[in-house]
NUSE-628552 format. One record per residue (C-alpha): x, y, z. Coordinates in pm, whole numbers, plus 50000, padded with zeros to 5 digits. Layout:
<nodes>
XYZ/...
</nodes>
This chain:
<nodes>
474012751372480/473562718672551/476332711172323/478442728872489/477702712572822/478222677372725/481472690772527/482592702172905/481402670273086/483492650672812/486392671472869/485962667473247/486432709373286/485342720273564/486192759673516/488712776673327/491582773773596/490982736773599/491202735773237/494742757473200/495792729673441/495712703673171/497832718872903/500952707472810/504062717073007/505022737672695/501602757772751/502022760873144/505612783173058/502792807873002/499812806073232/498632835173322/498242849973683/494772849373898/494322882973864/495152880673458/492492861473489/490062882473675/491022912173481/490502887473145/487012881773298/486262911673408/486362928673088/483902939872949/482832918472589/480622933472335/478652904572304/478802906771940/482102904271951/481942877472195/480022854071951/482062861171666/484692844371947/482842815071978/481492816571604/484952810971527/485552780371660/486482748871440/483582730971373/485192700271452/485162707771843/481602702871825/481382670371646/481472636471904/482622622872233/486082606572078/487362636871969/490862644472100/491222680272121/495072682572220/495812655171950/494442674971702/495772702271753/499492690971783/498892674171464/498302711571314/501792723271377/504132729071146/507832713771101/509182742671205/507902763971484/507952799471588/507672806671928/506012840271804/503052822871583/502752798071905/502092825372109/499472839171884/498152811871814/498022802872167/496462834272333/493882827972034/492182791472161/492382811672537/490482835572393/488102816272246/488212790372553/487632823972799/484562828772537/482912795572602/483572797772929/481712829073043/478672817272789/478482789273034/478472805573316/475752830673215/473752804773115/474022784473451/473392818473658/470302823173431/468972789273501/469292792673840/466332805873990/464202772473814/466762752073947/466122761874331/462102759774238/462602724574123/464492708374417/462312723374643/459482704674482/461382671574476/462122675674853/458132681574917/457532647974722/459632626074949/458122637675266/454822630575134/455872598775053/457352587975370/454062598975494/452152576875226/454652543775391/453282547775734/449972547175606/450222518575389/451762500775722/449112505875965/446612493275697/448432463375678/448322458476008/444282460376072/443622436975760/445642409675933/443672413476256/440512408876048/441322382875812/442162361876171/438522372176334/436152359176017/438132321575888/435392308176104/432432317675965/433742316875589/434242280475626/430722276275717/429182295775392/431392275075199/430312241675288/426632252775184/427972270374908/429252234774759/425982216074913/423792238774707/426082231674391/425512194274413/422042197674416/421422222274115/423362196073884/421052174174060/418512189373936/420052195673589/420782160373522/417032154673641/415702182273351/417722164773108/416542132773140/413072144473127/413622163072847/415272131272668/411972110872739/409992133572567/412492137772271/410982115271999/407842138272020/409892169371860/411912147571640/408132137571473/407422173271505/410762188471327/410852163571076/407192175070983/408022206370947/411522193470694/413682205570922/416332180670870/419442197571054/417252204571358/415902171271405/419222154971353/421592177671508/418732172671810/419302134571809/422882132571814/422562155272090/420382132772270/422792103772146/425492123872323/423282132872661/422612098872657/426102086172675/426612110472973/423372102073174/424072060973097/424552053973477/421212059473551/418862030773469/416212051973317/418292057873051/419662021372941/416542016572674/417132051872547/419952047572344/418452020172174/415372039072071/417552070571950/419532050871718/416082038371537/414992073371484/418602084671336/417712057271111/414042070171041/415472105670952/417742093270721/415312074970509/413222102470497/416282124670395/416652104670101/413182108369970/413782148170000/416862143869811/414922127369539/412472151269548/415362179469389/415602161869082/412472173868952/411932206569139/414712226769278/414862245369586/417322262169730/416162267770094/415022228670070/418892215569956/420732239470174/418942217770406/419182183370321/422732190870238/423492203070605/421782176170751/423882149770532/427062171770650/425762166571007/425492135970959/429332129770772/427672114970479/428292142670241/429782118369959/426832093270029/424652117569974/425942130469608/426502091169500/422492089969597/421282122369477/422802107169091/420952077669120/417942096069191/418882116568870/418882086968662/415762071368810/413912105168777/414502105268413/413552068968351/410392076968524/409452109068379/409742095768057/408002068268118/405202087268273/404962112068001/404452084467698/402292060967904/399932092767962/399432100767588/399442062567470/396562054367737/394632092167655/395072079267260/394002044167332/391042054067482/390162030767769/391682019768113/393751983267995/396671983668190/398751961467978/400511992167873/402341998168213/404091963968243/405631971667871/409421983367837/409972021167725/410822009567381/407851995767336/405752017267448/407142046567238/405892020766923/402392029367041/402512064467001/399942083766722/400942105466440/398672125366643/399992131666924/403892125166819/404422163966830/402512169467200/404272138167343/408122150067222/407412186467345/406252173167687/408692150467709/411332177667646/409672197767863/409802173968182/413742165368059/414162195468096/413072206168436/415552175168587/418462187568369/418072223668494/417352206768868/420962192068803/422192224668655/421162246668993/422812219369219/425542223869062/425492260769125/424522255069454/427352237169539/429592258069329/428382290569558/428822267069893/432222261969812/433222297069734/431372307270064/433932276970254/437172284970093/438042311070363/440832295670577/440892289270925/443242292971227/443352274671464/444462236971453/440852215771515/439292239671286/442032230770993/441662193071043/437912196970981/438532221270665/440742193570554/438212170070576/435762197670375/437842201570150/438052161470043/434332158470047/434022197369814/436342178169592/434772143269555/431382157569512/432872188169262/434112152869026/430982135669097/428832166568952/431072171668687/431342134368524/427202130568643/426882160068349/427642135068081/425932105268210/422532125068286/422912140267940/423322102767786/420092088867968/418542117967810/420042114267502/418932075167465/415312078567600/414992105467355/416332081667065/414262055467169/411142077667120/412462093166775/413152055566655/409842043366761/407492062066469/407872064366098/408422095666019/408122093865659/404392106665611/404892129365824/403592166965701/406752190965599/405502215865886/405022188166132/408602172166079/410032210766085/409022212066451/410082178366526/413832185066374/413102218266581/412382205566932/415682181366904/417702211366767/416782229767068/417442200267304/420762195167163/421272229767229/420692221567576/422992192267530/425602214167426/425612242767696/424532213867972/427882194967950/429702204467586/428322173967386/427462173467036/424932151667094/426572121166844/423442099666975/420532123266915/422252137266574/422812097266431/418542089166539/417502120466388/419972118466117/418392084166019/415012096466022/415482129065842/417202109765533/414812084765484/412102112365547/413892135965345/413962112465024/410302101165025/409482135865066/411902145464741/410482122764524/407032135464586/408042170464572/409692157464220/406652140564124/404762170564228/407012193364035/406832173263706/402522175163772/402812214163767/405162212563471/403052197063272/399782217663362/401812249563340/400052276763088/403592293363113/401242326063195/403082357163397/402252351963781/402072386663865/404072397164156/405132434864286/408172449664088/410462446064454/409492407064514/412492382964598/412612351164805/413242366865138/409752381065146/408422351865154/407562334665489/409412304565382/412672324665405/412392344765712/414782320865903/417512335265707/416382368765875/416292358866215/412912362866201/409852338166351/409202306766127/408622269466197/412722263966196/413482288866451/413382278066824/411132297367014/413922300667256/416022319066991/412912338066901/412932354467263/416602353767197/416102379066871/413702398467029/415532410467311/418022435067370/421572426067258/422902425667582/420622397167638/421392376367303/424422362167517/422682347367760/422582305367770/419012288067765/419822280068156/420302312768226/417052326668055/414642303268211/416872294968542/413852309268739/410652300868512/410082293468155/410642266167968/412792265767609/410562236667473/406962259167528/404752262667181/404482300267096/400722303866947/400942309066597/400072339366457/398762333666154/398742375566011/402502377866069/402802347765801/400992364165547/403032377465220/401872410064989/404162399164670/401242394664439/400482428964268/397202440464110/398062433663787/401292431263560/400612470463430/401542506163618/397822514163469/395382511163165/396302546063026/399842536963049/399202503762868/397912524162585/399762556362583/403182538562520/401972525862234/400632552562061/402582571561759/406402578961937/405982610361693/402532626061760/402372650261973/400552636462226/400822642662561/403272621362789/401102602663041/401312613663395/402632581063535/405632588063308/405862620263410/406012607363805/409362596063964/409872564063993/411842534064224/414602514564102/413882484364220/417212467064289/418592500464460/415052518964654/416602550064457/414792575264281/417822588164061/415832594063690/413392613263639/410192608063443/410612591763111/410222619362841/408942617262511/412452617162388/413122590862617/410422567962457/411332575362133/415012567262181/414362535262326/411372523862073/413482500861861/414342479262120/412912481762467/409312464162507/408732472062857/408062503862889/404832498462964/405372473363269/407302478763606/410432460963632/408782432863731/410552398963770/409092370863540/407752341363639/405352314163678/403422301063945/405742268563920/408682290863939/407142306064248/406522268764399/410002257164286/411162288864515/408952277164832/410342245864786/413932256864822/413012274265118/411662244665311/414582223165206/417072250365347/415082254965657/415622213765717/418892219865598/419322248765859/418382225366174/419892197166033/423062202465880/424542164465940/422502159565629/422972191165443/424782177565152/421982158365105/419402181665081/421732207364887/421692179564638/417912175864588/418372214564594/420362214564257/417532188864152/414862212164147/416932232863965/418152203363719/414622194663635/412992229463579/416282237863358/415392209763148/411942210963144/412032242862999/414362233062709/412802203362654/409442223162610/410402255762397/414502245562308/414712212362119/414802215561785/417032188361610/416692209761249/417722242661415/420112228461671/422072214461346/422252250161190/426312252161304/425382285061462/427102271461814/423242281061969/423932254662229/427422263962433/429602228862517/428852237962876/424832239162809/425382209062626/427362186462925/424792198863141/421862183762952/423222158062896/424132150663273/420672159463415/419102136763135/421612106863260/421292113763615/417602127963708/415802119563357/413812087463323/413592077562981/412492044463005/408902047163121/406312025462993/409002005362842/408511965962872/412071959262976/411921981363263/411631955563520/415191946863600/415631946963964/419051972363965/417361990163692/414161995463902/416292006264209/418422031164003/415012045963869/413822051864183/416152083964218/414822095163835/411842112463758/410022109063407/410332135763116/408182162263156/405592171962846/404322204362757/400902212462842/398532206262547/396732243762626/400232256362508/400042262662135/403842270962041/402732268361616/401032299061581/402392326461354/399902353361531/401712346361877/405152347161703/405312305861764/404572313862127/407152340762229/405092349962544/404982316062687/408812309762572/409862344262744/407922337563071/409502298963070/412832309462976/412842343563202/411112326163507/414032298963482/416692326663459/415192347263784/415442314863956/419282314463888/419652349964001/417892339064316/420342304164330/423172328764295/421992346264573/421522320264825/425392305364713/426912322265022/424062305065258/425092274365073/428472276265096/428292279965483/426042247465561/428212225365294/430382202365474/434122210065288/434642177265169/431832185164938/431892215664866/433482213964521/430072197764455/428112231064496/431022253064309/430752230863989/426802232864029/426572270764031/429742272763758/428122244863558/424282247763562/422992279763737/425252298563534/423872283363204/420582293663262/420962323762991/422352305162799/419212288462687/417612322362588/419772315062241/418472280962139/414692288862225/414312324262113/416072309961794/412712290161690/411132321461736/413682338061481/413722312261223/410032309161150/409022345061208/410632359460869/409552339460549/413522333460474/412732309660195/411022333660032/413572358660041/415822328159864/413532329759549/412832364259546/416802365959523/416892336259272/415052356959019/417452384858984/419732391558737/423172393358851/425842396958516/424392435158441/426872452658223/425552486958414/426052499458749/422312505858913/421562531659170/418212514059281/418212483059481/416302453659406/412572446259558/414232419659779/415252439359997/412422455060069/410222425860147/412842416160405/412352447860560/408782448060557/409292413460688/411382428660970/408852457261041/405892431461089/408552414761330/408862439761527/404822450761551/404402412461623/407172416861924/405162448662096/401932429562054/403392401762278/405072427562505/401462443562557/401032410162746/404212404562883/407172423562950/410392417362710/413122423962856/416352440362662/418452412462627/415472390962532/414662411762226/418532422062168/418992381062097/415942379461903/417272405361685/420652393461707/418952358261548/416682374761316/419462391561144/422132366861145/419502344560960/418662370660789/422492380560685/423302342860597/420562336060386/421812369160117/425022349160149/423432314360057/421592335459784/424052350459662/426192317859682/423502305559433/424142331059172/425272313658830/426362345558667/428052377658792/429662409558655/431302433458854/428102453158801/426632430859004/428502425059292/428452462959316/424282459259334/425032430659577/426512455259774/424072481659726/421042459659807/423032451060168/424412486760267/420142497060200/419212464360405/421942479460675/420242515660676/416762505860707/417692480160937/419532500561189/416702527061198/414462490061328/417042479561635/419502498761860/421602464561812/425312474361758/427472463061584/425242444561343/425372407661347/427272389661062/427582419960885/431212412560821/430342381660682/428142394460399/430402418560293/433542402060340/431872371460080/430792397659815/434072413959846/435692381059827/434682380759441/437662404459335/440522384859489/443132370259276/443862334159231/446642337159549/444222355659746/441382335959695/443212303459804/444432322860120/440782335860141/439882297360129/441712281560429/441102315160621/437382316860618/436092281360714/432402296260843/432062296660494/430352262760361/432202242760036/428992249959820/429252286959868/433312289659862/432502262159538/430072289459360/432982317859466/435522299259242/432582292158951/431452328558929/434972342258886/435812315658627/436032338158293/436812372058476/440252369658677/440502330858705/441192307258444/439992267258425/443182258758634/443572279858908/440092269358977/440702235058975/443322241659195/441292262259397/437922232859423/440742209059498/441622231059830/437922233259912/437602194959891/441112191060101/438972218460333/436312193760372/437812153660343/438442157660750/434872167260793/433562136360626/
</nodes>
């Protein structure tokens, strides 16, 4: 509707005569009479029909003010017009106009009645407000008339008003300047009671009062006075700023720092507070080390407190060292963590002032803030590394000021542990590695570190040399790590580990992250002793004995084929050791039987071998790595006196139970090239072979045999010649054994190594574990091949041989009594080799090489004795062969060794005897492991039978060609 109305007010229609007045001339040919009109209105409309009427009206009468009705619909027209369609077309928009039209006029006669409500209400409104106007007049009117009757008396309360306004600041200004006498009494008061702000923030006040009040004369000496005790507070602000260095407070900066912001000192006050820093340090030390030297010098001279730091740290006990360096620590401490919470103090202050402010006065004064957060955030930060250098260079001077070399290992572990932890501090105080502390220490540790070698070398060679070689018997799962001089590698409390790691490792990990300043920020100190506890250092590796049990000892002995009962303790499940599995059951009797010919330790838990020296060799190791641990500037060093120990037991135990120049020369290659070089190199570099000697006193001779220790010699108690003993076997397998568990236990501790080894030198450590610890098997050849050469009467065997006859014309089905001996030689070797294991455990490949010697020796002496044969038929190469395949069967029912050793080269000789002339000559340059006296007696012994006088000159001629380049 009301689109409709403000389509009429824009068309200016008034009513629907009006409107027919508008048309064109063209339309007014055809306007209809008044009473068309009436009867057009009159009409009655369905008013359905009616809307469709208006519903069919363009929608683009509707759509805005600058629509131009008559334009647009001219513009519909055709080109050619019919006065018919026009007509139509015509009495159509009347229609729809007559439509619109009467909606309007129902609508405005249905609004109607609210429309006569309303303007009688508007007309009610303005006679209440003319009535309102003549109020509002007369009001006016009566105020005047008042405001004319009272000017006198209001003139009169406002002259006492202002009399009684002088005299209250009157007496204001007299209150103040009583209250600024009496000032300096609360300033003593406040300051007191350390409040700093409040006493100064009252004098500038006063300062300020002052100024005000300075025309009366009471108040010209004031000023004077006020300035003195601005002065006053300021010195003793500077003694409370000293008084942080040592002992933090919060509550107690935030105060001093306010009062120095009050003040406008704020960068005075940091360029103080670090020279209070440095003189706090100087004077803790010095108080610290003048306290013990005076409590160890034992009476009241006072000579000590005029000397210089330096020299007083000269003074200092054995004694006491350890106590002095903790305390001092300690109290180094508490003014590095002072610094440490200013700085966090400050840190917090200036995220709590980095909000910005608005208006103008308030930004010039951040500015100003913000200059003095940023001088004193540059001071702090470059103050880190000059309070950590004073630290760093009293420390030195203390370290430098006592020989440490006879110092106790233990003691000079917790001295290289205190300076680890305090360059721990170093490091998470300001980031420094601590190049000053490192170089002192550094300097003490190495010339500590080789006095304390040499002894330990010395020592070592003294336990060498009283050794028994006797099994130490430890528990079947021992290795280094249970022993306390390992647990560092664990993580776990021992001399090398800071205490402050220790509470480190003990907490929860979400804790492990946290920095030393962090843990003991509130209380606590990283440098505090934790009492030792003496049963957490205790070690259970020792066992009872070396045996599961008696019965055992003797039941595995007993006939493999009676029918005895298996023991129980065979019966029971047992550990594997290297794994903590249980995965085989009980040895059986079948079990036992199988492994007779070989195994000698059935009777013994898989014990590891070894000696007590081994065991003290190991220790050792274990205190070198832990000084290795804290100190790893020098861990080269110590890694090398590490492969020392190692050197020196190697070669002690060949030198005891390996050298044998008549055996060594056997051509057997018992000693490897590798073995050899490294022999050789430990006897150049470690070995002192000139002791005693008369010549020995060159000067660079004497210096170079500092770094060598003397030959070791084998205990006189050690009796390596009986036959009984088997030449000593159980004192050779415990020497040789112990020395190769000590490799295994090198080989373990490689990775540790390899970690602490500075690169440079780490090809040093690979060619020591590829070059020595690796060769430590290797040795089991050359000593367990004494064992092998005297145990079986070989030379017998050579004349037992000697005195058969060899040119039979008759093959033989027995073999010849020979044989037999040997193997009755072999069967008392192998009752001799469970006697010894009754004592100490063989292990497998100990008796496989013994066996491995005993029969190659065995198989090259038939070949030498059969090389001395002067005679032979065919017939008796066939018995040759006879006598070897029966040494072969008994043999292998003796040893579970497979293949037999040399077995190829017994047969291969004897077979050798029915080559032909071209044959033998290739068999000759083929087979050098042969020697020219038995290829020589080859070529003899077939002279007559398939090779005539020439071909075996030919044939000695390539022998001797064979062996010219040898000579």
């Amino acid at each position: 509707m009301q689109k409709i109305k403000s389509l009429m007010a824009r068309q200016g229609l008034k009513s629907p005569q009006e409107s027919m007045a508008d048309l064109s001339p063209v339309e007014n040919l055809r306007i209809p009479s008044k009473e068309e009109l009436r009867e057009l209105r009159e009409q009655p409309i369905d008013p359905q029909a009616e809307q469709e009427i208006i519903d069919s009206i363009e929608e683009v009468y509707f759509s805005n003010d600058s629509f131009d009705m008559v334009q647009h619909e001219l513009e519909k027209l055709p080109p050619e017009l019919n006065l018919q369609e026009l007509e139509e077309y015509r009495d159509k928009l009347k229609r729809q106009q007559a439509a619109v039209s009467k909606k309007v006029a129902d609508l405005i006669l249905e609004k109607q009645p609210a429309y006569v409500k309303e303007l009688e209400r508007v007309t009610a409104l303005q006679t209440n407000l003319q009535l309102a106007a003549v109020i509002c007049t007369n009001a006016r009117r009566q105020l005047s008339m008042s405001k004319e009757g009272f000017t006198e008396a209001s003139l009169g309360l406002l002259a006492n008003q202002r009399r009684r306004q002088l005299l209250t600041g009157l007496l204001k200004s007299l209150r103040t300047i009583k209250t600024l006498q009496r000032t300096d009494v609360r300033l003593s008061e406040m300051l007191e009671e350390e409040d700093y702000p409040g006493a100064i923030q009252l004098c500038l006040e006063c300062q300020k009062a002052a100024s005000t009040f300075k025309h009366y004369s009471c108040i010209s000496e004031l000023n004077s006075k006020l300035q003195d005790t601005l002065e006053q507070i300021e010195e003793q602000l500077d003694v409370a700023l000293s008084k942080t260095c040592k002992h933090f407070d919060v509550s107690h900066y935030t105060k001093v720092q306010l009062a120095y912001t009050l003040l406008g000192k704020t960068q005075t006050a940091m360029d103080q507070l670090h020279m209070h820093f440095t003189q706090a340090i100087h004077n803790t030390v010095f108080q610290v080390v003048l306290g013990y030297v005076e409590l160890c010098a034992g009476n009241a001279d006072t000579k000590f407190q005029k000397m210089q730091y330096k020299d007083l740290c000269t003074h200092i006990t054995l004694d006491s060292y350890i106590p002095c360096l903790t305390d001092l620590c300690k109290a180094l401490w508490e003014v590095m963590l002072s610094y440490h919470r200013t700085m966090q103090w400050h840190e917090e202050h200036d995220k709590q002032e980095s909000t910005p402010s608005t208006d103008g006065a308030a930004a010039a004064e951040s500015d100003e803030s913000v200059v003095d957060r940023s001088y004193v955030k540059k001071k702090l930060e470059h103050g880190l590394t000059r309070i950590w250098q004073d630290v760093q260079l009293k420390v030195k001077a203390y370290i430098l000021g006592t020989d440490m070399s006879n110092f106790k290992y233990d003691d000079f572990i917790v001295v290289l542990d205190v300076i680890s932890r305090l360059m721990q501090v170093g490091e998470e105080f300001c980031g420094s590695k601590s190049e000053v502390l490192q170089e002192s220490i550094k300097r003490q540790s190495v010339n500590y570190f080789k006095n304390y070698h040499r002894a330990r070398l010395e020592e070592l060679r003294m336990f060498l040399e009283n050794e028994t070689w006797e099994l130490c018997p430890v528990k079947s799962n021992f290795n280094m790590a249970q022993l306390h001089e390992f647990k560092f590698m664990g993580q776990c409390r021992s001399p090398s580990v800071s205490p402050s790691r220790q509470a480190v490792f003990s907490t929860s990990p979400a804790q492990e992250e946290l920095s030393l300043f962090q843990q003991y920020l509130q209380e606590g100190n990283p440098f505090e002793m934790p009492a030792e506890h003496k049963d957490e250092e205790t070690e259970d590796v020792l066992a009872s004995n070396g045996y599961e049990s008696d019965e055992l000892e003797k039941s595995v002995y007993q006939d493999y084929d009676s029918d005895s009962d298996v023991p129980e303790e065979l019966k029971q499940d047992f550990v594997d050791e290297q794994t903590g599995d249980a995965p085989l059951k009980s040895a059986s009797r079948e079990t036992i039987r199988s492994k007779k010919k070989s195994d000698y330790n059935l009777n013994k838990t898989n014990a590891p071998i070894l000696t007590n020296t081994t065991l003290n060799v190991i220790r050792l190791v274990g205190k070198y790595m832990q000084m290795m641990n804290i100190l790893k500037p020098i861990a080269f060093d110590v890694i090398h006196c590490v492969s020392q120990l190692f050197d020196y037991y190697l070669y002690a135990v060949y030198t005891f139970f390996g050298r044998n120049d008549m055996y060594e020369s056997s051509g057997l290659g018992l000693i490897s090239s590798r073995l050899r070089t490294t022999l050789n190199r430990i006897q150049e570099s470690l070995i002192d072979m000139d002791v005693g000697g008369e010549n020995a006193a060159v000067h660079s001779a004497a210096e170079d045999r500092k770094e060598k220790v003397p030959s070791p010699h084998l205990s006189q108690l050690v009796v390596l010649t009986n036959s009984g003993t088997l030449y000593g076997l159980a004192q050779r397998v415990v020497a040789t054994e112990s020395l190769v568990f000590l490799a295994e236990q090198f080989e373990s501790l490689q990775s540790h190594l390899d970690t602490m080894m500075p690169a440079a030198k780490k090809p040093f450590l690979q060619q020591f574990y590829s070059q020595t610890v690796s060769t430590a098997s290797e040795l089991r050849k050359p000593i367990y091949w004494i064992v092998a050469a005297k145990a079986i009467d070989y030379e017998q065997m050579l004349l037992l041989m000697a005195g058969v006859k060899w040119d039979i014309r008759e093959i033989m089905s027995q073999h010849n009594v020979y044989v037999d001996v040997l193997l009755k030689e072999f069967e008392q070797f192998n009752k001799r080799l469970q006697d010894v294991s009754r004592h100490v455990r063989i292990p497998l490949p100990v008796s496989n090489v013994l066996w491995e010697h005993c029969i190659r020796l065995a198989n090259r002496t038939l070949v030498e004795g059969y090389a001395n044969v002067k005679k032979c038929s065919n017939e008796g190469r066939a018995l040759m062969q006879l006598d070897f395949q029966q040494f072969l069967m008994k043999l292998e029912k003796l040893t579970d060794l497979r293949p037999i050793p040399d077995k190829e080269f017994v047969e291969t000789y004897i077979k050798a005897y029915y080559l032909t002339e071209n044959d033998m000559e290739q068999f000759i340059k083929n087979h050098r492991e042969y020697s020219m006296k038995q290829l020589a007696n080859l070529v003899n012994v077939c002279l007559g039978s398939h090779i005539n006088k020439k071909a075996r000159q030919k044939l000695l001629s390539a022998i001797d060609d064979i062996d010219r380049p040898k000579r």
